[in-house]
N, CA, C and O atoms as a Tripos MOL2 file, in Angstrom:
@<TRIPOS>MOLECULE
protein
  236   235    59     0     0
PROTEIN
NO_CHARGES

@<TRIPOS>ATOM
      1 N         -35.8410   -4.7730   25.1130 N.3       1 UNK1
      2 CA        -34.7510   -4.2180   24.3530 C.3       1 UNK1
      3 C         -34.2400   -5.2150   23.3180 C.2       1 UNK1
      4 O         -33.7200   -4.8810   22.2530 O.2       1 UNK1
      5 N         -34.4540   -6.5850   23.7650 N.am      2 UNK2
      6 CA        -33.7340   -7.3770   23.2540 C.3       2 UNK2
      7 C         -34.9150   -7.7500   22.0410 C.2       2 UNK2
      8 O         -34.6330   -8.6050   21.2010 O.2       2 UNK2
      9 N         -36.1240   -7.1190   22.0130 N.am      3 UNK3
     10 CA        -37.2810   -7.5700   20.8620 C.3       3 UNK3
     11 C         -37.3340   -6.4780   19.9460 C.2       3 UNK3
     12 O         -37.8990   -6.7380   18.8840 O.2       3 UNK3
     13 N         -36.7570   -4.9750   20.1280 N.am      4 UNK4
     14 CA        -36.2750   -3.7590   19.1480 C.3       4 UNK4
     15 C         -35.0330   -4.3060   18.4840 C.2       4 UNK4
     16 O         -34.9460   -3.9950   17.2960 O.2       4 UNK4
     17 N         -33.9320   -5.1360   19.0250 N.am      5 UNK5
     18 CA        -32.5910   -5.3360   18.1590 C.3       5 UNK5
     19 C         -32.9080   -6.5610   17.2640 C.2       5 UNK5
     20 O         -32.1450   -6.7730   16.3220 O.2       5 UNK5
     21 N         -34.1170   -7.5080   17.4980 N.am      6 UNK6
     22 CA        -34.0530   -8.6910   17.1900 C.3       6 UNK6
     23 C         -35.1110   -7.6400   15.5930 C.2       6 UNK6
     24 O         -34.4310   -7.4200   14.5910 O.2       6 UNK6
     25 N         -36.0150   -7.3410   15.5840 N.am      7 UNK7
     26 CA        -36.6800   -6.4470   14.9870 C.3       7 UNK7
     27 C         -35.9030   -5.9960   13.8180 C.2       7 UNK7
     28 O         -36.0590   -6.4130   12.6700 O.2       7 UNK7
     29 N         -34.9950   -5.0460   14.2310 N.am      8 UNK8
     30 CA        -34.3670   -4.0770   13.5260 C.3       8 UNK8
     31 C         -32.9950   -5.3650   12.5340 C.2       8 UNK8
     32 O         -32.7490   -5.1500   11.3470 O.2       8 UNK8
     33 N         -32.4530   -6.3110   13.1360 N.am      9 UNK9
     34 CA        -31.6980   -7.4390   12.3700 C.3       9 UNK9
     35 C         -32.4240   -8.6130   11.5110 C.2       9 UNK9
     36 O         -31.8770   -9.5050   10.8640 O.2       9 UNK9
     37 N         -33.8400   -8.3560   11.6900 N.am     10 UNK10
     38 CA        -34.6190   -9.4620   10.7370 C.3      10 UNK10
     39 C         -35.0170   -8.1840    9.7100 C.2      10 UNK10
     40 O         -35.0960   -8.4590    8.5120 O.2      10 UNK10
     41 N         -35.2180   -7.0790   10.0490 N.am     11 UNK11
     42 CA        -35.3110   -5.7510    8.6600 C.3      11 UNK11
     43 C         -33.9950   -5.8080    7.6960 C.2      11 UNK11
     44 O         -34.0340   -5.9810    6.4780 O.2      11 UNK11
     45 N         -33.0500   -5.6630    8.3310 N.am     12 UNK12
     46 CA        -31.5400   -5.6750    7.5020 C.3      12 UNK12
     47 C         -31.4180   -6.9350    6.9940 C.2      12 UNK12
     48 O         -31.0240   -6.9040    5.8280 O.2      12 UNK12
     49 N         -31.6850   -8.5070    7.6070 N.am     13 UNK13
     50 CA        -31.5010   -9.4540    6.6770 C.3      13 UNK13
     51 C         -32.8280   -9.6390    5.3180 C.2      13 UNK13
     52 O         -32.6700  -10.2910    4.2860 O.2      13 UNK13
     53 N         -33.7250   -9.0890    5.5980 N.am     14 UNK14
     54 CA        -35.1110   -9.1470    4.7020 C.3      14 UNK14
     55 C         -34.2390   -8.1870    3.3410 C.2      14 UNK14
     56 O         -33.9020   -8.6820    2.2660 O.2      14 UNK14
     57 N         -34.0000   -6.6100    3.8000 N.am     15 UNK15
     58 CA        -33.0400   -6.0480    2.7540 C.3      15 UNK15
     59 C         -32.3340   -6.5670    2.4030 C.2      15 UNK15
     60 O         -32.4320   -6.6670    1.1800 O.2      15 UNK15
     61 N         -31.3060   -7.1830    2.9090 N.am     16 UNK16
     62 CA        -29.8180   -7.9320    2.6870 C.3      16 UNK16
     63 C         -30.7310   -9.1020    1.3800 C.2      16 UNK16
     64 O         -30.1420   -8.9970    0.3040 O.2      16 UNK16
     65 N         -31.3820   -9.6380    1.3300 N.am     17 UNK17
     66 CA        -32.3230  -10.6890    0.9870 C.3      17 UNK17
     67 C         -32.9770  -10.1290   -0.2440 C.2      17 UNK17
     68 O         -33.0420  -10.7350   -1.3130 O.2      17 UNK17
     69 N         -33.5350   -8.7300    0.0240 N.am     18 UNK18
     70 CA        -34.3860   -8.8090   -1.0950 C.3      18 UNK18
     71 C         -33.8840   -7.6520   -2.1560 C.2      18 UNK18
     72 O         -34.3610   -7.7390   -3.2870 O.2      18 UNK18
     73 N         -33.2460   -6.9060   -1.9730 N.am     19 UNK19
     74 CA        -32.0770   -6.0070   -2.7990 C.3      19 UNK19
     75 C         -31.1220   -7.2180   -3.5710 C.2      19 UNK19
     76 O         -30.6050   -6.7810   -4.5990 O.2      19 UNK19
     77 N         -30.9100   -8.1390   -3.3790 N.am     20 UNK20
     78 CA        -29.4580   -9.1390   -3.6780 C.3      20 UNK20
     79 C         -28.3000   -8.4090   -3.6830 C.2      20 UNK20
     80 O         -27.6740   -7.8710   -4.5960 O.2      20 UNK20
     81 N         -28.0940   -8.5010   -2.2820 N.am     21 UNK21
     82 CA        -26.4910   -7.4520   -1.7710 C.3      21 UNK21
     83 C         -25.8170   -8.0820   -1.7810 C.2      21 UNK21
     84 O         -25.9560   -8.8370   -0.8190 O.2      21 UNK21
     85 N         -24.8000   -8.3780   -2.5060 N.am     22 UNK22
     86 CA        -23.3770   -9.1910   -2.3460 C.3      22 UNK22
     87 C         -22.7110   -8.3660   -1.0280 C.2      22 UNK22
     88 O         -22.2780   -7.2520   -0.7330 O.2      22 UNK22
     89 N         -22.9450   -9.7490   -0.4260 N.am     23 UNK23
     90 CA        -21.7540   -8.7660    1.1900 C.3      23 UNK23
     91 C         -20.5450  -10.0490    1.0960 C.2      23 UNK23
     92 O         -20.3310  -10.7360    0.0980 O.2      23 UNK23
     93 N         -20.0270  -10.1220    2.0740 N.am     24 UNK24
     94 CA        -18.8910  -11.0450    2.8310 C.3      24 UNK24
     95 C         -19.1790  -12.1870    2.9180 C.2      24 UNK24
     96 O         -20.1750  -12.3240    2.2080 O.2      24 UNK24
     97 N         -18.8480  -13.3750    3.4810 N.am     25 UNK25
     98 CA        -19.2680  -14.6460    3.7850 C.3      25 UNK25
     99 C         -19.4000  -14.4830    5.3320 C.2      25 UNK25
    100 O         -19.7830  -15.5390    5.8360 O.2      25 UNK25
    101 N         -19.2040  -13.5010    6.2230 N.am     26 UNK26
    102 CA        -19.6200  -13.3130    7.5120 C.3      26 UNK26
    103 C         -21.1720  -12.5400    7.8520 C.2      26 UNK26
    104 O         -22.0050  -12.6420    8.7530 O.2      26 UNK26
    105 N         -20.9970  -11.4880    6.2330 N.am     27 UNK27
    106 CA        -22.2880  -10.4170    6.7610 C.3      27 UNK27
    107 C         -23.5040  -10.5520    5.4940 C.2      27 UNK27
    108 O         -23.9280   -9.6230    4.8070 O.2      27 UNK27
    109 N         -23.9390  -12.1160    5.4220 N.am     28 UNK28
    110 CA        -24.6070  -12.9420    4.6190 C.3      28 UNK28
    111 C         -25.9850  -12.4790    5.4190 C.2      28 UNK28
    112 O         -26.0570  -12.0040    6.5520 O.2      28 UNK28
    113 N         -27.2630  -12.8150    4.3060 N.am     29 UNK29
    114 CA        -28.5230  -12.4750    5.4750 C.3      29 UNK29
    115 C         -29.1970  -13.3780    6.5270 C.2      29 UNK29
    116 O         -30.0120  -13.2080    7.4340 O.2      29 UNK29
    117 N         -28.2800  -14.7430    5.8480 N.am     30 UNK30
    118 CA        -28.7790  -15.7490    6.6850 C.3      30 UNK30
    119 C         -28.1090  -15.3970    8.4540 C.2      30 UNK30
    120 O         -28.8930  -15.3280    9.4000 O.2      30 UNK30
    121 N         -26.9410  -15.2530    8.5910 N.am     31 UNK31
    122 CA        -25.8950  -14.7610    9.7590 C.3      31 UNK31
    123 C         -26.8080  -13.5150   10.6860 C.2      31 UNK31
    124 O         -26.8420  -13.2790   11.8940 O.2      31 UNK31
    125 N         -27.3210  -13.0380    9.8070 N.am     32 UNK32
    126 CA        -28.0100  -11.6650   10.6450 C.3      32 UNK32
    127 C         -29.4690  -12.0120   11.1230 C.2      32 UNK32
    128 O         -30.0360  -11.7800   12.1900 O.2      32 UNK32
    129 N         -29.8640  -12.6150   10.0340 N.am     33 UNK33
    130 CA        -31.4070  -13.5520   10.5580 C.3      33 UNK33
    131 C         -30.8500  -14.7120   11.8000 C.2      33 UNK33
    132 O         -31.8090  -15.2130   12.3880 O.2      33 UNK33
    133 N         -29.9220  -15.0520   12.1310 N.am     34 UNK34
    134 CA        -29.7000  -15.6990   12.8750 C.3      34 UNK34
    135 C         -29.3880  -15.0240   14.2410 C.2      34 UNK34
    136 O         -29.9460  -15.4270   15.2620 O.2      34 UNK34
    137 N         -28.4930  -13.9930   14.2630 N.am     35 UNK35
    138 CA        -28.4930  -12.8330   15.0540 C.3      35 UNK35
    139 C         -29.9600  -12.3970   15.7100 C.2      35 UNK35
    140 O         -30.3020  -12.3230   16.8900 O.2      35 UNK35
    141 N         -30.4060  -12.2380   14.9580 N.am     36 UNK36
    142 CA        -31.9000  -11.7740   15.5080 C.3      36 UNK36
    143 C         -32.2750  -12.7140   16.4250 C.2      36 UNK36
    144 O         -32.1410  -12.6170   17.6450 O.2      36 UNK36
    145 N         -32.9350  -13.9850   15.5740 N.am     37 UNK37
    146 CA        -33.1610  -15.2570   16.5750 C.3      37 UNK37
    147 C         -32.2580  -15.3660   17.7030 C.2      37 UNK37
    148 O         -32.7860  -15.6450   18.7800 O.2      37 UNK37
    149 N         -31.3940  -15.2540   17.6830 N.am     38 UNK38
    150 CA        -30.5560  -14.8240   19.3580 C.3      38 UNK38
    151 C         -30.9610  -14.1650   19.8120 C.2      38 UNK38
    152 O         -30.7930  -14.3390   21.0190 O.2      38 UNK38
    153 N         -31.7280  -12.9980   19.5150 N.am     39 UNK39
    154 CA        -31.2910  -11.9610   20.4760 C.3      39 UNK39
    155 C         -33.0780  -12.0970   20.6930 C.2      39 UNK39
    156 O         -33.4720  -11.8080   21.8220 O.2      39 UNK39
    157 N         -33.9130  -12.4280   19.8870 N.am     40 UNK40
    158 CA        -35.8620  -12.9220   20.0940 C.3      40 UNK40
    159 C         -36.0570  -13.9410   20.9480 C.2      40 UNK40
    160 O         -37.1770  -14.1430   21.4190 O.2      40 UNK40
    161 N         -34.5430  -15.0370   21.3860 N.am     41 UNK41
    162 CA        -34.4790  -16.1900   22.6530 C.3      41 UNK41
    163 C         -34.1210  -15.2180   23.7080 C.2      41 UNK41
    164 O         -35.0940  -15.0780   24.4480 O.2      41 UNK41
    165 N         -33.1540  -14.5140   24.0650 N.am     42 UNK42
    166 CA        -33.0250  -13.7190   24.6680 C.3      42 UNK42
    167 C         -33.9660  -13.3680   25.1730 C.2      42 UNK42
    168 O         -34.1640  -13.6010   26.3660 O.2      42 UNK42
    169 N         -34.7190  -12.7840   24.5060 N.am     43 UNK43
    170 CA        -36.0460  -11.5130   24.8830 C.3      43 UNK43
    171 C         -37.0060  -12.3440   25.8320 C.2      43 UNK43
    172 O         -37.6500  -12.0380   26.8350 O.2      43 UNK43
    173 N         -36.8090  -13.7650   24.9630 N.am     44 UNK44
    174 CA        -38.0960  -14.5930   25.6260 C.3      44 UNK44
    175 C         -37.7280  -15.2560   26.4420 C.2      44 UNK44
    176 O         -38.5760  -16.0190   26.9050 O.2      44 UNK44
    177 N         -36.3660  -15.3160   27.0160 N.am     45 UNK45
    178 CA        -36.2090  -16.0880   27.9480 C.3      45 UNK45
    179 C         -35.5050  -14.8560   29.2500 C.2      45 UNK45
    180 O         -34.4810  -15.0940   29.8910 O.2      45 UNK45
    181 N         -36.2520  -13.7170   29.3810 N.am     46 UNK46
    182 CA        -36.4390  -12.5920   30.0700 C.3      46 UNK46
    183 C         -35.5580  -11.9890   29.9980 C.2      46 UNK46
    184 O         -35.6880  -10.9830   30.6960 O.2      46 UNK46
    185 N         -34.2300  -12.0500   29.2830 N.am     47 UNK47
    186 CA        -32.3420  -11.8200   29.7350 C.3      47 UNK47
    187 C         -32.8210  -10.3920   29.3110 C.2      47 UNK47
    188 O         -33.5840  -10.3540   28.3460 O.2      47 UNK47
    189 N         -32.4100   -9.0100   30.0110 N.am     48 UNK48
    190 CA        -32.5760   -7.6970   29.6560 C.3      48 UNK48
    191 C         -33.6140   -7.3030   30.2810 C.2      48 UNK48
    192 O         -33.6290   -6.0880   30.0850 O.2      48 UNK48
    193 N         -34.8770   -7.6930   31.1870 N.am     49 UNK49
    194 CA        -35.5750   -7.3130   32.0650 C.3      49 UNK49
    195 C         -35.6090   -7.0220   33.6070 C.2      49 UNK49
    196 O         -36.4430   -6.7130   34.4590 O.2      49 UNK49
    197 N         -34.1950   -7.2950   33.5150 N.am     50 UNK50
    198 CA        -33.7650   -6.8570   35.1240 C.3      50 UNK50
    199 C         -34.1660   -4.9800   35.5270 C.2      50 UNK50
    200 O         -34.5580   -4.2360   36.4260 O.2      50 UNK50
    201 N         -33.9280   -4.9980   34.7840 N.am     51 UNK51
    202 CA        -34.2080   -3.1540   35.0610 C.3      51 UNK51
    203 C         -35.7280   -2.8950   35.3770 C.2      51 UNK51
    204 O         -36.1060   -2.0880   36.2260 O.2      51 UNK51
    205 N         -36.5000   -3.6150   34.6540 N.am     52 UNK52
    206 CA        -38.0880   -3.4980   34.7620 C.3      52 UNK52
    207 C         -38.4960   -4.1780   36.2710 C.2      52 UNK52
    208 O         -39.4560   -4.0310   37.0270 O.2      52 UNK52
    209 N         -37.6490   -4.7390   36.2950 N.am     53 UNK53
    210 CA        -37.6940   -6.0070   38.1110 C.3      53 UNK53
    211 C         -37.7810   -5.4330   39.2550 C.2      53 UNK53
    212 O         -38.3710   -5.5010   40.3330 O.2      53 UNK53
    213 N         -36.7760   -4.6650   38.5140 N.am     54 UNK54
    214 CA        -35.7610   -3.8510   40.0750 C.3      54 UNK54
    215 C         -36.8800   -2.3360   40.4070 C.2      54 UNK54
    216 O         -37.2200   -2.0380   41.5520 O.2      54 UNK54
    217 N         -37.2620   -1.6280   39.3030 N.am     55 UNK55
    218 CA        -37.8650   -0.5490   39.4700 C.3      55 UNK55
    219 C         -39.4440   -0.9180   40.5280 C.2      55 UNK55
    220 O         -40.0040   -0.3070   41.4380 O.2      55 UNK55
    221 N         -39.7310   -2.3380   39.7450 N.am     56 UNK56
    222 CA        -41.2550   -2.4080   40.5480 C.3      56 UNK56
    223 C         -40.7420   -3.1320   41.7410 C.2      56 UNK56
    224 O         -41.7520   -3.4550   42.3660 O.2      56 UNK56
    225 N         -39.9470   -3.4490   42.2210 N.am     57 UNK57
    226 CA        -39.6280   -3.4350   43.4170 C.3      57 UNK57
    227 C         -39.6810   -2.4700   44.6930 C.2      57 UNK57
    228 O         -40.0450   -2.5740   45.8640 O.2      57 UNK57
    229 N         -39.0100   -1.2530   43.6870 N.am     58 UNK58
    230 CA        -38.8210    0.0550   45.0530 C.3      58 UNK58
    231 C         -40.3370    0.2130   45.6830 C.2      58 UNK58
    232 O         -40.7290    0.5750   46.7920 O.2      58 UNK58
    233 N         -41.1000   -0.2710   44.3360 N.am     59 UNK59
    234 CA        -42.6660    0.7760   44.9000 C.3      59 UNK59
    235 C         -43.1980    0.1660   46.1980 C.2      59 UNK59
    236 O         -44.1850    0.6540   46.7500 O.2      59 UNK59
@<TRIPOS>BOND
     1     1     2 1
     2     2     3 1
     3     3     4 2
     4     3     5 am
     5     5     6 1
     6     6     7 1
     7     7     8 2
     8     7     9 am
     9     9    10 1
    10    10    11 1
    11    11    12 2
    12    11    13 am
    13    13    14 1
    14    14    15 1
    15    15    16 2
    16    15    17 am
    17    17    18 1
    18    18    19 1
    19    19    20 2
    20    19    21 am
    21    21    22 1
    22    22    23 1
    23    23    24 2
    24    23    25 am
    25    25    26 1
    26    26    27 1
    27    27    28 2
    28    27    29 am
    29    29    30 1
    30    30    31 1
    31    31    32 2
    32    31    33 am
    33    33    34 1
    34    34    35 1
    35    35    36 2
    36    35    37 am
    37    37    38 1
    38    38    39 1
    39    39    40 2
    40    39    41 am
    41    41    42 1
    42    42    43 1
    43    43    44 2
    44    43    45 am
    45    45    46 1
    46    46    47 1
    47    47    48 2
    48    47    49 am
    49    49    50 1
    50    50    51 1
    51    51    52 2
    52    51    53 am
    53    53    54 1
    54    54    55 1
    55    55    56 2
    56    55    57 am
    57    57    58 1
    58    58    59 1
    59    59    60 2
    60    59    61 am
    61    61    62 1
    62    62    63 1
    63    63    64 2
    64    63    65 am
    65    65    66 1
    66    66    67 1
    67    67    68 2
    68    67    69 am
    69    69    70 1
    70    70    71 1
    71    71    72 2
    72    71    73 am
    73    73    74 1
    74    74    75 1
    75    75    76 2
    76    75    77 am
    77    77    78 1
    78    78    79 1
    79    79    80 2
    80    79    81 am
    81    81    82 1
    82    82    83 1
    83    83    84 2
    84    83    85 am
    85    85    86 1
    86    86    87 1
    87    87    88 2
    88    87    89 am
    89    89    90 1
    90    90    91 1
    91    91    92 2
    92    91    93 am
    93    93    94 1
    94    94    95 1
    95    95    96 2
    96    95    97 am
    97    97    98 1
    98    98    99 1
    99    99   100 2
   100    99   101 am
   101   101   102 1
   102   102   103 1
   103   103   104 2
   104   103   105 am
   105   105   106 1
   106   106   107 1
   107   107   108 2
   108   107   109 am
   109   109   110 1
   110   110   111 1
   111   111   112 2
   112   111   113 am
   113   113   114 1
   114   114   115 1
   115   115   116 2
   116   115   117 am
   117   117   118 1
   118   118   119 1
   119   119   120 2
   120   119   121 am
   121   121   122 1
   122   122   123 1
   123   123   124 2
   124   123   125 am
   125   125   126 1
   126   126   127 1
   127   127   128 2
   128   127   129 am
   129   129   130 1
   130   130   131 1
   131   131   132 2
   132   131   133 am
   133   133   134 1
   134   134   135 1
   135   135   136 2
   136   135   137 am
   137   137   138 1
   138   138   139 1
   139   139   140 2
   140   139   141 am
   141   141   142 1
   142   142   143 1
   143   143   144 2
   144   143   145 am
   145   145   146 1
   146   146   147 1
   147   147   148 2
   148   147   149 am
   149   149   150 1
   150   150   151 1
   151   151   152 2
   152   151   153 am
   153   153   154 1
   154   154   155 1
   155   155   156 2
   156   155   157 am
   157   157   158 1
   158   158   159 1
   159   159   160 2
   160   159   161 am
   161   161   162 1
   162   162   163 1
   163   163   164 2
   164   163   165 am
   165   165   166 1
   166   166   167 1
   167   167   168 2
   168   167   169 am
   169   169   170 1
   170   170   171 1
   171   171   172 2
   172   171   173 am
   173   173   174 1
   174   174   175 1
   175   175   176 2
   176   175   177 am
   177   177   178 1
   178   178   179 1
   179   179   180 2
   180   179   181 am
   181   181   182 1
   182   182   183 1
   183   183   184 2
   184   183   185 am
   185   185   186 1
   186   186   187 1
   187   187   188 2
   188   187   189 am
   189   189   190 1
   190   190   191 1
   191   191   192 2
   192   191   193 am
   193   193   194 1
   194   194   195 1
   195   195   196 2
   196   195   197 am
   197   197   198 1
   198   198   199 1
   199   199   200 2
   200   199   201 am
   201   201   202 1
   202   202   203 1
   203   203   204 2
   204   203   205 am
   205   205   206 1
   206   206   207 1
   207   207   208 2
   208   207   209 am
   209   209   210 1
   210   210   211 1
   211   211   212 2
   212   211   213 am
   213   213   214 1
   214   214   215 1
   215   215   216 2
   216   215   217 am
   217   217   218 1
   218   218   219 1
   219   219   220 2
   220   219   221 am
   221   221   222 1
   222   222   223 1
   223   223   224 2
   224   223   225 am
   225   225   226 1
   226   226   227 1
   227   227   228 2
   228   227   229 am
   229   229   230 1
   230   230   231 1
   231   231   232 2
   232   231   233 am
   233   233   234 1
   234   234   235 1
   235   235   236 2
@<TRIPOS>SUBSTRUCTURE
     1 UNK1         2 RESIDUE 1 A UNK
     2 UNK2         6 RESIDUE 1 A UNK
     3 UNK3        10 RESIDUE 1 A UNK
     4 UNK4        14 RESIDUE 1 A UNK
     5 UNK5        18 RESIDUE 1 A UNK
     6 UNK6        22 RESIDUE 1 A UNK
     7 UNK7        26 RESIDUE 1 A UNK
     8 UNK8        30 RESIDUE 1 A UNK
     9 UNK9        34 RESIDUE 1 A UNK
    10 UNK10       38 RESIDUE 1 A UNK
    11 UNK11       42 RESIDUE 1 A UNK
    12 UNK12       46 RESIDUE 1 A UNK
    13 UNK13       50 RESIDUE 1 A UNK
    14 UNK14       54 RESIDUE 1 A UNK
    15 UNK15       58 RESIDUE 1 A UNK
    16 UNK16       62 RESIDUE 1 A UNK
    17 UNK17       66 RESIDUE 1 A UNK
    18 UNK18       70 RESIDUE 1 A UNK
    19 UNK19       74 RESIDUE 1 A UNK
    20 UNK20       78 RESIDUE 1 A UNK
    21 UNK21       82 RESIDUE 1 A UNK
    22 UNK22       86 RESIDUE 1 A UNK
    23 UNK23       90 RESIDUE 1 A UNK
    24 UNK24       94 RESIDUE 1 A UNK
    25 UNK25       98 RESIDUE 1 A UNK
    26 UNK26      102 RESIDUE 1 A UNK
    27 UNK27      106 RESIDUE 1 A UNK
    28 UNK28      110 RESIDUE 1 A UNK
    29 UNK29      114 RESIDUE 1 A UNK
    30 UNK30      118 RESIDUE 1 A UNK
    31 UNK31      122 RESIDUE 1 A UNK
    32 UNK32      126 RESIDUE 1 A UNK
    33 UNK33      130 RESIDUE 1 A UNK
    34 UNK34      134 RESIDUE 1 A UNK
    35 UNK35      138 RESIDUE 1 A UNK
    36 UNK36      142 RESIDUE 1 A UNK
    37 UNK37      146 RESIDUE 1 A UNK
    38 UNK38      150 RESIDUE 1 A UNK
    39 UNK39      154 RESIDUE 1 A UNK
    40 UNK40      158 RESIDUE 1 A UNK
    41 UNK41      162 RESIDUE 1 A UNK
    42 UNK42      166 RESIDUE 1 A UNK
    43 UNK43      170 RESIDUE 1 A UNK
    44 UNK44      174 RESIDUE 1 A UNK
    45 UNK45      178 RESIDUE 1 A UNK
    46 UNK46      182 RESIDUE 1 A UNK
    47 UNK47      186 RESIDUE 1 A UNK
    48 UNK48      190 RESIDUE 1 A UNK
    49 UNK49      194 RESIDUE 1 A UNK
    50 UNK50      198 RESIDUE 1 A UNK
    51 UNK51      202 RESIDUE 1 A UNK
    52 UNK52      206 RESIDUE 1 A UNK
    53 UNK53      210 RESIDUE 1 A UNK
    54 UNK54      214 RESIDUE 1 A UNK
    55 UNK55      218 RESIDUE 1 A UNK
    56 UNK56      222 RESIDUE 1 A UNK
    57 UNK57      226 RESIDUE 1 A UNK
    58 UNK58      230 RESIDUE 1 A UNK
    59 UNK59      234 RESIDUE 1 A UNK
């Protein structure tokens, strides 16, 4: 889950990036490319796979 949000926030900073969108000094593309990379450590450091854990457990 956490490799679809990281995905979908490196698309919006690539736009943010390659349109030249004047946004905020918070919703810059660098801030959202950084977002992503949070959330692609996340992914890789398993956080959000508990659900996949627990199911192959019951079997």
């Amino acid at each position: 889950m956490f490799a679809i949000a990281a995905a979908v926030l490196f698309f919006l900073a690539f736009l943010i990036n390659a349109a030249d969108i004047s946004t905020n000094d918070v919703f810059t593309s660098v801030n959202v490319m950084l977002l992503g990379l949070t959330a692609l450590a996340l992914h890789l450091a398993g956080a959000g796979g508990w659900a996949r854990s627990r199911s192959s457990r019951r079997r």
